[in-house]
PDB file as gemmi writes it, atoms N, CA and C in Angstrom:
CRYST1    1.000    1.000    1.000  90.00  90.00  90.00 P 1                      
ATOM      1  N   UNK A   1       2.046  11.691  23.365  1.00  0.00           N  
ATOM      2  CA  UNK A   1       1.090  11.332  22.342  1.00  0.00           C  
ATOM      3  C   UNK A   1       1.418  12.017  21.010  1.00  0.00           C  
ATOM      4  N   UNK A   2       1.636  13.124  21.078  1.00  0.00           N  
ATOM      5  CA  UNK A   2       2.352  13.928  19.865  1.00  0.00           C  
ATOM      6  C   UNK A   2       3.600  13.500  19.071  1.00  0.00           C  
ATOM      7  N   UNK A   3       4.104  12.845  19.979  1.00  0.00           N  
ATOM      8  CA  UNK A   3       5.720  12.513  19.673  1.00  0.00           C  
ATOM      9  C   UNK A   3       5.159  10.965  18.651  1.00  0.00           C  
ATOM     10  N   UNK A   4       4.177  10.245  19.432  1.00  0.00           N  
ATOM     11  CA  UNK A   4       3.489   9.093  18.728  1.00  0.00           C  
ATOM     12  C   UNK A   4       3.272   9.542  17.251  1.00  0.00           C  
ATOM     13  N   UNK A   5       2.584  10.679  17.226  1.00  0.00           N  
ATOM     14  CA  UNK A   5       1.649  11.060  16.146  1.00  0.00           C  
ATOM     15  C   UNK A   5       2.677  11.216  14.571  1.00  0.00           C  
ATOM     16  N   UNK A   6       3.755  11.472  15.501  1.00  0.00           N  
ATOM     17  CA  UNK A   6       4.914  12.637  14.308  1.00  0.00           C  
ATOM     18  C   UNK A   6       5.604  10.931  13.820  1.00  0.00           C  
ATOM     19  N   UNK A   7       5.676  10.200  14.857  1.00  0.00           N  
ATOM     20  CA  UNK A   7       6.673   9.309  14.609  1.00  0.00           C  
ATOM     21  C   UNK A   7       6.261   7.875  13.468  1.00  0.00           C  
ATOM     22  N   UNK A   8       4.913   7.986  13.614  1.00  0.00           N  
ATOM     23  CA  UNK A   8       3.982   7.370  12.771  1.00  0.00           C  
ATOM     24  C   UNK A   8       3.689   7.899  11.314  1.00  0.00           C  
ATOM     25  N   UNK A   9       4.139   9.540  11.620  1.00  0.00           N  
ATOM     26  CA  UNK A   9       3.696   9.548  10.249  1.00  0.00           C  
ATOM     27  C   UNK A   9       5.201   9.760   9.436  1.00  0.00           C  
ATOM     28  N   UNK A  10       6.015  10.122  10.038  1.00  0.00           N  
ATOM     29  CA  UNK A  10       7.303   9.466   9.400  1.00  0.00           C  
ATOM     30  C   UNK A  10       7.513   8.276   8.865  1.00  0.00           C  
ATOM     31  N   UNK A  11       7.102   7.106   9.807  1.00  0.00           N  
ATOM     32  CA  UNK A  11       6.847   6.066   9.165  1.00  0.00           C  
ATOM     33  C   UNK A  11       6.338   5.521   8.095  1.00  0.00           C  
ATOM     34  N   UNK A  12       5.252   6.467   8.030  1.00  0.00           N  
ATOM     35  CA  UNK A  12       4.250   5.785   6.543  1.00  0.00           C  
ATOM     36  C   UNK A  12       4.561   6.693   5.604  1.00  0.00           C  
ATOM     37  N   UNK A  13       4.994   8.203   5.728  1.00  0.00           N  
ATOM     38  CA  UNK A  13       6.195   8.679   4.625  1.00  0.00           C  
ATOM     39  C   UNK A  13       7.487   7.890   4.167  1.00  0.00           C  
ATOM     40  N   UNK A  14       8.471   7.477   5.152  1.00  0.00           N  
ATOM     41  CA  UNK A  14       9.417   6.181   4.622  1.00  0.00           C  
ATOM     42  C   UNK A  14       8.832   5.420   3.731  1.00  0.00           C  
ATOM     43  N   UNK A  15       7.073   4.588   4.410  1.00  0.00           N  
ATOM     44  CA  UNK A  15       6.941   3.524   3.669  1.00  0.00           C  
ATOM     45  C   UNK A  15       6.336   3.901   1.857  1.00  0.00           C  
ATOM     46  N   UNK A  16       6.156   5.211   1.903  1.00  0.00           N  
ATOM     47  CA  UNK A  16       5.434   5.755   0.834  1.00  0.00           C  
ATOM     48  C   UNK A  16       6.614   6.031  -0.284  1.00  0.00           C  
ATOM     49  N   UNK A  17       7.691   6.637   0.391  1.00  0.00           N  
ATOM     50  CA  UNK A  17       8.693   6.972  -0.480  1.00  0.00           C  
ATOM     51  C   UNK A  17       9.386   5.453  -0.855  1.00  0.00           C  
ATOM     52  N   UNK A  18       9.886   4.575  -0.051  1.00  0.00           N  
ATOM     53  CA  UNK A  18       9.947   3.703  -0.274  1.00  0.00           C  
ATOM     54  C   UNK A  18       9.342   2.869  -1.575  1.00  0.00           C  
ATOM     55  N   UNK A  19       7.997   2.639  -1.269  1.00  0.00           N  
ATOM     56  CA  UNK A  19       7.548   2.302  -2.492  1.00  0.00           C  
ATOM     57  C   UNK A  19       7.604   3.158  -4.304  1.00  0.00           C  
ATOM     58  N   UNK A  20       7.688   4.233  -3.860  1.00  0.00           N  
ATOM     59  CA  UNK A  20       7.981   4.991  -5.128  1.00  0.00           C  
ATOM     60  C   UNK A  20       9.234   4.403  -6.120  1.00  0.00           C  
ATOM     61  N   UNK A  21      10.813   4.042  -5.150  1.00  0.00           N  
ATOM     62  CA  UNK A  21      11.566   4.240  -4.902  1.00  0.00           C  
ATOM     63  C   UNK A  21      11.736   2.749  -5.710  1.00  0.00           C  
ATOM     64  N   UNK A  22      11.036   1.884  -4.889  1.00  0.00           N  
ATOM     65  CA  UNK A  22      11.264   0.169  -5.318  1.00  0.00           C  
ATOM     66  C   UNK A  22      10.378   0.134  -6.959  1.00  0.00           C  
ATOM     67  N   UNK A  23       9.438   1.091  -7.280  1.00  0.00           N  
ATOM     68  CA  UNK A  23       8.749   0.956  -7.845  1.00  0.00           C  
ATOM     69  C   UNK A  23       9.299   1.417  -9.623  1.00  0.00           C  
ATOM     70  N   UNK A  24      10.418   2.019  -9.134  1.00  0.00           N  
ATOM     71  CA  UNK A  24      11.079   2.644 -10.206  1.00  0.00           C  
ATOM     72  C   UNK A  24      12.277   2.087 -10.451  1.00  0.00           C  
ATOM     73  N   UNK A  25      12.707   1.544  -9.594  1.00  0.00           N  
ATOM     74  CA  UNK A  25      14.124   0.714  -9.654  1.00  0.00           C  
ATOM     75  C   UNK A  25      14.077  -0.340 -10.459  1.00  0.00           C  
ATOM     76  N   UNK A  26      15.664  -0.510 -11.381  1.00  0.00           N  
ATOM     77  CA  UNK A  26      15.302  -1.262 -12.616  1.00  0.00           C  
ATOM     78  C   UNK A  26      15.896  -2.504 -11.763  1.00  0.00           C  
ATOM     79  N   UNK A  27      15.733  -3.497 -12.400  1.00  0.00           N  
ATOM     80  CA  UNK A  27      15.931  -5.093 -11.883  1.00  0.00           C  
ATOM     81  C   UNK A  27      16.395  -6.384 -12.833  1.00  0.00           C  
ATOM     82  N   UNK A  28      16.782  -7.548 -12.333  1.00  0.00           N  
ATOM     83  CA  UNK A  28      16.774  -8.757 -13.191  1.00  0.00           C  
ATOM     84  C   UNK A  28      15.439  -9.192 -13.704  1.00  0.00           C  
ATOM     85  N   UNK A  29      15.217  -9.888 -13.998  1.00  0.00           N  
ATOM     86  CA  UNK A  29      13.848 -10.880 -14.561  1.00  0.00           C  
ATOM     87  C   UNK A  29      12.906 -11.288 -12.995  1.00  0.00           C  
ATOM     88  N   UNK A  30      13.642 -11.819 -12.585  1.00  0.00           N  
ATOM     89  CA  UNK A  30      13.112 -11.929 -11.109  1.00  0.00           C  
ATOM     90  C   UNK A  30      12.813 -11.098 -10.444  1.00  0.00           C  
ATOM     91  N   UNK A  31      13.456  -9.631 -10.196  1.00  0.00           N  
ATOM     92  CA  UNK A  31      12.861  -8.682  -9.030  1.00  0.00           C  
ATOM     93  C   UNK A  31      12.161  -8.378  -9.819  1.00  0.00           C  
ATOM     94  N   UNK A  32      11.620  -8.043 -11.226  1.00  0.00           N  
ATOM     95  CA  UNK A  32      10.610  -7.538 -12.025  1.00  0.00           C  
ATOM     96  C   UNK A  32       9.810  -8.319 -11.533  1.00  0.00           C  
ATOM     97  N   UNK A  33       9.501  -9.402 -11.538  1.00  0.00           N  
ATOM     98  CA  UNK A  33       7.926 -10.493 -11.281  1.00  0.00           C  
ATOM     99  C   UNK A  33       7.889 -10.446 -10.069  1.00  0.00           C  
ATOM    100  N   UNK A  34       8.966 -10.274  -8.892  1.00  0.00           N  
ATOM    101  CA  UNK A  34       8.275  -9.611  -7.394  1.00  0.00           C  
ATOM    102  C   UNK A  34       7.719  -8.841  -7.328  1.00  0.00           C  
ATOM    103  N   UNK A  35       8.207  -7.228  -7.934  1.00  0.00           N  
ATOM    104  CA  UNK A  35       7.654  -6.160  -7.678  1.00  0.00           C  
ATOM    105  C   UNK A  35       6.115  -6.410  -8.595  1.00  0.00           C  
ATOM    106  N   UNK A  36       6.126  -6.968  -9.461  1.00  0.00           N  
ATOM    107  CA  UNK A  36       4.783  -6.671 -10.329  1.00  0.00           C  
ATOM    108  C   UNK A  36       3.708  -8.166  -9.409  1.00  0.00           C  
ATOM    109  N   UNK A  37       4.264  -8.673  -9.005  1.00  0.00           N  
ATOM    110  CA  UNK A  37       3.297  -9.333  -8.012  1.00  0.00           C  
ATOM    111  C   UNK A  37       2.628  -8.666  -7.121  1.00  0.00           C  
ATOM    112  N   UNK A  38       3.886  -8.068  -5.645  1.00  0.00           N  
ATOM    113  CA  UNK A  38       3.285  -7.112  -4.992  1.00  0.00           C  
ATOM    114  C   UNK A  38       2.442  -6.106  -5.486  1.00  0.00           C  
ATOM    115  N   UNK A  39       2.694  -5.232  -6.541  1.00  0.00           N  
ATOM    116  CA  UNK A  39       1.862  -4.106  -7.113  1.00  0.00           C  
ATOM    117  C   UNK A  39       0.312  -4.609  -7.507  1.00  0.00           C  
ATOM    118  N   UNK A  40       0.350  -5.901  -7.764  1.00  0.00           N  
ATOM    119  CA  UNK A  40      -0.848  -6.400  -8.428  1.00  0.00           C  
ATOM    120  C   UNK A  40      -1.817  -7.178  -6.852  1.00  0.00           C  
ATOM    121  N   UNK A  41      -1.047  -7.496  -5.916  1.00  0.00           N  
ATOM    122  CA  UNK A  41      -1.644  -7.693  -4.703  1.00  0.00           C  
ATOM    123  C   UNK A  41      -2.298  -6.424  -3.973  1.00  0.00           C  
ATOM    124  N   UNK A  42      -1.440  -5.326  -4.044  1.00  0.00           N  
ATOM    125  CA  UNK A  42      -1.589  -4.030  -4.007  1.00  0.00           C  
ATOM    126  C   UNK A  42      -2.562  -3.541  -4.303  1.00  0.00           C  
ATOM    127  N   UNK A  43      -2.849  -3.593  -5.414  1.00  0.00           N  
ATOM    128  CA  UNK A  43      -3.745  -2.998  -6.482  1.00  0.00           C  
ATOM    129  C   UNK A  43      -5.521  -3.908  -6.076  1.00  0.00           C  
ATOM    130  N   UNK A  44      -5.316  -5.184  -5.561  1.00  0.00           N  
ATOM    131  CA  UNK A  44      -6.695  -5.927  -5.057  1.00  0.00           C  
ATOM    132  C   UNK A  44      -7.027  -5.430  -3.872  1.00  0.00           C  
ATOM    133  N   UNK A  45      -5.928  -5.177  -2.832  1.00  0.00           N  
ATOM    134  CA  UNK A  45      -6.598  -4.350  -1.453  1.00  0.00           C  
ATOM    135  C   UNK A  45      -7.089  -2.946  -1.957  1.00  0.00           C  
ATOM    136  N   UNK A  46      -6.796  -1.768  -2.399  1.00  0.00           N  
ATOM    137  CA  UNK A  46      -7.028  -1.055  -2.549  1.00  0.00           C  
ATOM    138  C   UNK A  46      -8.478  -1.236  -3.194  1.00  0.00           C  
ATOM    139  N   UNK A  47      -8.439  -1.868  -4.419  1.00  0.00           N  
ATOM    140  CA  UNK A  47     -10.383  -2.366  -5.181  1.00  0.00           C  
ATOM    141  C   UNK A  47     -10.843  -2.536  -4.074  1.00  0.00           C  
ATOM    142  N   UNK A  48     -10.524  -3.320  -3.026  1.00  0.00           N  
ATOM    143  CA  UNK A  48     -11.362  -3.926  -1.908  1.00  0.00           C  
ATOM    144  C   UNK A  48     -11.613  -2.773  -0.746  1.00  0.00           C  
ATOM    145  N   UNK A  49     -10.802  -1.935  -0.554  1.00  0.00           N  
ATOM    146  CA  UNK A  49     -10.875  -1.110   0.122  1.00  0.00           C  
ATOM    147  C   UNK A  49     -12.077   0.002  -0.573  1.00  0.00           C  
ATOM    148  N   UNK A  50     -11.659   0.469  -1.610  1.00  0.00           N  
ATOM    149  CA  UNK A  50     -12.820   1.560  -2.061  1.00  0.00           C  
ATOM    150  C   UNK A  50     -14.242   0.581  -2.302  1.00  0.00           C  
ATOM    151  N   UNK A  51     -14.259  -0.672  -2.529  1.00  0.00           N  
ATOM    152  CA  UNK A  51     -15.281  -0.982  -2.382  1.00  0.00           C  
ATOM    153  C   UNK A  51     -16.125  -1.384  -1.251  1.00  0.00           C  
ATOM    154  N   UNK A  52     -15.534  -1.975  -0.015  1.00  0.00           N  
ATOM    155  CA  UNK A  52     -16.247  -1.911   1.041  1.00  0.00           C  
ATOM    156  C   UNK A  52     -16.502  -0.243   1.699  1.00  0.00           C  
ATOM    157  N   UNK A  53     -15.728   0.960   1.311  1.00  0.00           N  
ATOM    158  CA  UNK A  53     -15.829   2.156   1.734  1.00  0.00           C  
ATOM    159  C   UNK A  53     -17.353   2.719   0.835  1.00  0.00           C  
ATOM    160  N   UNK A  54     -17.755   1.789  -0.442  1.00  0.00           N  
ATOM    161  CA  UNK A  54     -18.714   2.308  -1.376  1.00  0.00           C  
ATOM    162  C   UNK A  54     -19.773   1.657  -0.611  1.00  0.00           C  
ATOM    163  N   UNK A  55     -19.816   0.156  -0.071  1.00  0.00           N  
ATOM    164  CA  UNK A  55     -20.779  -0.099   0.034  1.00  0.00           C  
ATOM    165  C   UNK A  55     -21.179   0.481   1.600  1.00  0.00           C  
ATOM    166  N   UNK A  56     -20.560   0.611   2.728  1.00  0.00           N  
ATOM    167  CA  UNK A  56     -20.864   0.919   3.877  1.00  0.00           C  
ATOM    168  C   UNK A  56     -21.459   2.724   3.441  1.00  0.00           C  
ATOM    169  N   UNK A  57     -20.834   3.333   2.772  1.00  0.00           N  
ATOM    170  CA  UNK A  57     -21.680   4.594   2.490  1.00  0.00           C  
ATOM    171  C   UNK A  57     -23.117   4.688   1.735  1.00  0.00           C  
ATOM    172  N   UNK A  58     -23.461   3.684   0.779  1.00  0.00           N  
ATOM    173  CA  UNK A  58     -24.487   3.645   0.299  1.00  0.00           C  
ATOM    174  C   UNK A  58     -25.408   3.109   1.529  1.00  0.00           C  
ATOM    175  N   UNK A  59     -25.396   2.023   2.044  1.00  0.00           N  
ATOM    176  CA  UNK A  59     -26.282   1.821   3.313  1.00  0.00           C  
ATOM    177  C   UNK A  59     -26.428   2.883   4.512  1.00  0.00           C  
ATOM    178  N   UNK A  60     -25.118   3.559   4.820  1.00  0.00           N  
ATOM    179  CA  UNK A  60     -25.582   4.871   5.368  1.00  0.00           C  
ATOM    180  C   UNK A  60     -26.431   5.721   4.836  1.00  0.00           C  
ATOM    181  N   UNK A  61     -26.591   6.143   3.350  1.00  0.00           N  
ATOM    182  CA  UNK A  61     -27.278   6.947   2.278  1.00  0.00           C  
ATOM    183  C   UNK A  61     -26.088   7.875   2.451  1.00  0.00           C  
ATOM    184  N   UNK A  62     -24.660   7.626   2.854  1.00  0.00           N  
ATOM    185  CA  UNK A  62     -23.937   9.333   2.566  1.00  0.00           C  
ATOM    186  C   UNK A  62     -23.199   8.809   1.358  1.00  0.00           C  
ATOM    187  N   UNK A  63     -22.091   9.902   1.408  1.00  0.00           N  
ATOM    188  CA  UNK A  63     -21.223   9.917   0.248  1.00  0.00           C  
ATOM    189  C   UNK A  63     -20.192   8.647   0.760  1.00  0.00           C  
ATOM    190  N   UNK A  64     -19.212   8.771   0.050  1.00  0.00           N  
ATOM    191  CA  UNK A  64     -18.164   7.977   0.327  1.00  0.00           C  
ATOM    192  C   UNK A  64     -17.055   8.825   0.750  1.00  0.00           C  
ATOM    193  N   UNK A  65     -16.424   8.292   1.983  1.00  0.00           N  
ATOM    194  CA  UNK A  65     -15.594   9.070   2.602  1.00  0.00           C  
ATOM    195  C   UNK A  65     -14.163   8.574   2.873  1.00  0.00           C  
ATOM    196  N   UNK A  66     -13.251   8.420   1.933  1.00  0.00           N  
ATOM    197  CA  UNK A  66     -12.152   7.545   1.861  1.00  0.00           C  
ATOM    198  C   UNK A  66     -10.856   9.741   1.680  1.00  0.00           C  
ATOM    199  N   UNK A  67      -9.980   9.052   2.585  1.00  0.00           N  
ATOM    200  CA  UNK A  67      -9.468   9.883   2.961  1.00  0.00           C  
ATOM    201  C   UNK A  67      -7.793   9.416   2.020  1.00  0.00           C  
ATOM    202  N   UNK A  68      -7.219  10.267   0.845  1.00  0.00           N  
ATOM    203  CA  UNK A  68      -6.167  10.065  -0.098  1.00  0.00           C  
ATOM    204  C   UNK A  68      -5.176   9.697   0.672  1.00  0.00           C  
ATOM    205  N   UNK A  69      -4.825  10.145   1.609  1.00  0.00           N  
ATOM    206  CA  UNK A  69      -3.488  10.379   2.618  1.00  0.00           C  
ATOM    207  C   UNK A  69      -3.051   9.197   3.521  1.00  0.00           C  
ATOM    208  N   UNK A  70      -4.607   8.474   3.984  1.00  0.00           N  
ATOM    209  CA  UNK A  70      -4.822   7.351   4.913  1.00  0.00           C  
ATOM    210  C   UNK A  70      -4.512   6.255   3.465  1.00  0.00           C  
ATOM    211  N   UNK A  71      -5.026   6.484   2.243  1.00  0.00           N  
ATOM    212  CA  UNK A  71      -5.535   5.115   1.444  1.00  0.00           C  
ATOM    213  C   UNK A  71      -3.893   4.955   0.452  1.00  0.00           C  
ATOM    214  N   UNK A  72      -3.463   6.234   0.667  1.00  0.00           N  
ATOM    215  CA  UNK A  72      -1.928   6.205  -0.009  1.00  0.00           C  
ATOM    216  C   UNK A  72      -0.839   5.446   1.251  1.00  0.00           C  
ATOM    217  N   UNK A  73      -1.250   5.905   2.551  1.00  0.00           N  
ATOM    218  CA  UNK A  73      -0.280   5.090   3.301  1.00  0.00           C  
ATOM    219  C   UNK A  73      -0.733   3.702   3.801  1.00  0.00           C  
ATOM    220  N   UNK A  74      -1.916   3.365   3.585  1.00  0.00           N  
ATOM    221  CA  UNK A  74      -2.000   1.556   3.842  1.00  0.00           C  
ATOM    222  C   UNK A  74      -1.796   0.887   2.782  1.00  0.00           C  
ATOM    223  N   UNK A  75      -1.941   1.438   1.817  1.00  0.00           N  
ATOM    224  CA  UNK A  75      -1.536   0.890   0.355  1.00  0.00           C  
ATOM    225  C   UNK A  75       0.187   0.938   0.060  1.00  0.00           C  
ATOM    226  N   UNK A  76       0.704   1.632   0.498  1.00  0.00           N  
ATOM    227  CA  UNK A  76       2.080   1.309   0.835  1.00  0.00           C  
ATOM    228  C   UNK A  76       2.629   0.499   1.793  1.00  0.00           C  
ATOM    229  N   UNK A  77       2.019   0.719   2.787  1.00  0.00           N  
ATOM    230  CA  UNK A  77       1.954  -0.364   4.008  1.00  0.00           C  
ATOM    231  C   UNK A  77       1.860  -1.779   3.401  1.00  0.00           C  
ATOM    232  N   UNK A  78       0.897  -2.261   2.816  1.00  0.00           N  
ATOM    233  CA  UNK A  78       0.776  -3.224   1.833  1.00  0.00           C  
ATOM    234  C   UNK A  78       2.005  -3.717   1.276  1.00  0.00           C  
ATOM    235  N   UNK A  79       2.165  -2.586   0.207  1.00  0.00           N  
ATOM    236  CA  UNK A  79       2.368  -3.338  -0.788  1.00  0.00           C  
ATOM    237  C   UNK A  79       4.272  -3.288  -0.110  1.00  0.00           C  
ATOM    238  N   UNK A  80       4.786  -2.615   0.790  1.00  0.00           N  
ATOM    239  CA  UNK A  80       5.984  -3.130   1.480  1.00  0.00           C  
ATOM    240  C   UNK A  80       5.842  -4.237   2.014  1.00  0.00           C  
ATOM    241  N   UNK A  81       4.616  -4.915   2.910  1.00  0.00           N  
ATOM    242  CA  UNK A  81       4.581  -6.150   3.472  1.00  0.00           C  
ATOM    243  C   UNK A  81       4.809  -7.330   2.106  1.00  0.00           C  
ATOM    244  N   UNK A  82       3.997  -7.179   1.466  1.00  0.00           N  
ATOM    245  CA  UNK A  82       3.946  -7.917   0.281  1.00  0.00           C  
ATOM    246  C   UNK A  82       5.384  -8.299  -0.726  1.00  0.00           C  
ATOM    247  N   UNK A  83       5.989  -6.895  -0.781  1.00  0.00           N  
ATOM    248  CA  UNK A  83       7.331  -7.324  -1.410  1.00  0.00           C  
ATOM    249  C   UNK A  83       8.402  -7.991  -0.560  1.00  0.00           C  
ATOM    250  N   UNK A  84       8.340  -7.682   0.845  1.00  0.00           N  
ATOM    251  CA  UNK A  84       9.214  -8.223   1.869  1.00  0.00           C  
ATOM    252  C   UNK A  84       8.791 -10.019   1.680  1.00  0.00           C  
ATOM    253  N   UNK A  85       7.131 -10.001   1.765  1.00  0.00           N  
ATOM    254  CA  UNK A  85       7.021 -11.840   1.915  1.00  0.00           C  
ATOM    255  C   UNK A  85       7.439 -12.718   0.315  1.00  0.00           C  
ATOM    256  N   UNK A  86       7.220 -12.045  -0.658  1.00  0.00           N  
ATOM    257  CA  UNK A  86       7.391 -12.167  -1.663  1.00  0.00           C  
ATOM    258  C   UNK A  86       9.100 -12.674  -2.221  1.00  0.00           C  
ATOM    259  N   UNK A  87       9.466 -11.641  -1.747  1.00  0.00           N  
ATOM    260  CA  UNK A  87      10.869 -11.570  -1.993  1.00  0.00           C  
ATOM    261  C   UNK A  87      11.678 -12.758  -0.589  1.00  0.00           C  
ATOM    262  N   UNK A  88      11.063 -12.791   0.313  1.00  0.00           N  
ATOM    263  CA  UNK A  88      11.411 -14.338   0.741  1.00  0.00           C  
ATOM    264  C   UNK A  88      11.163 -15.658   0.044  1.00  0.00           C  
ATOM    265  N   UNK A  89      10.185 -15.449  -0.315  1.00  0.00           N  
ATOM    266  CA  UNK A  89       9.745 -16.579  -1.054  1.00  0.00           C  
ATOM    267  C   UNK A  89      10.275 -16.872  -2.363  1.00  0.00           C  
ATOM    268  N   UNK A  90      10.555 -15.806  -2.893  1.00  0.00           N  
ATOM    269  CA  UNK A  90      11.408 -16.017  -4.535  1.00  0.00           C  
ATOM    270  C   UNK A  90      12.746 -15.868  -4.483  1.00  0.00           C  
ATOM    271  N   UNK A  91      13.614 -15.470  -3.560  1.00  0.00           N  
ATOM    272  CA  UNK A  91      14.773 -15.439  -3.013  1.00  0.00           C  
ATOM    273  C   UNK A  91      15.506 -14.401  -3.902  1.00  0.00           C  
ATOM    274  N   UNK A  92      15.180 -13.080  -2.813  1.00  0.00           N  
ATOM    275  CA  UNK A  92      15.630 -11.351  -3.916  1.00  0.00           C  
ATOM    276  C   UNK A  92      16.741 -11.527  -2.391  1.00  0.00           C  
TER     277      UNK A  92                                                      
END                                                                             
């Protein structure tokens, strides 16, 4: 289970650095409008995420409890799925 734990979070470090990585890399005209697609698909889960995390805490009456570490690695998670379908589709 430990070995699970370590191997997962390697994973979503890859996928984190990764995105840094794609995010900085210069490009043609075309990988520019992939990457700024994905980032902008990116950028709607995350709104959607802190906002269903706002509203399920206000009906509890607590705070909001969104954890940086979890919301930095599904948001990379993302936005790698996104450039992978993307970049099929626009042919990178």
């Amino acid at each position: 289970m430990v070995i699970l734990f370590w191997l997962i979070t390697v994973a979503l470090l890859v996928a984190v650095i990764a995105m840094l990585i794609v995010i900085g890399k210069k490009g043609d005209e075309r990988r520019r409008f992939i990457v700024e697609k994905a980032s902008s698909r990116t950028f709607y889960v995350a709104i959607g995420i802190l906002l269903l995390d706002s509203i399920t805490a206000s009906i509890k009456g607590k705070a909001a409890e969104e954890s940086s570490l979890i919301m930095l690695a599904v948001l990379a998670l993302v936005f790698l799925i996104e450039l992978l379908h993307l970049s099929r589709i626009y042919g990178e």
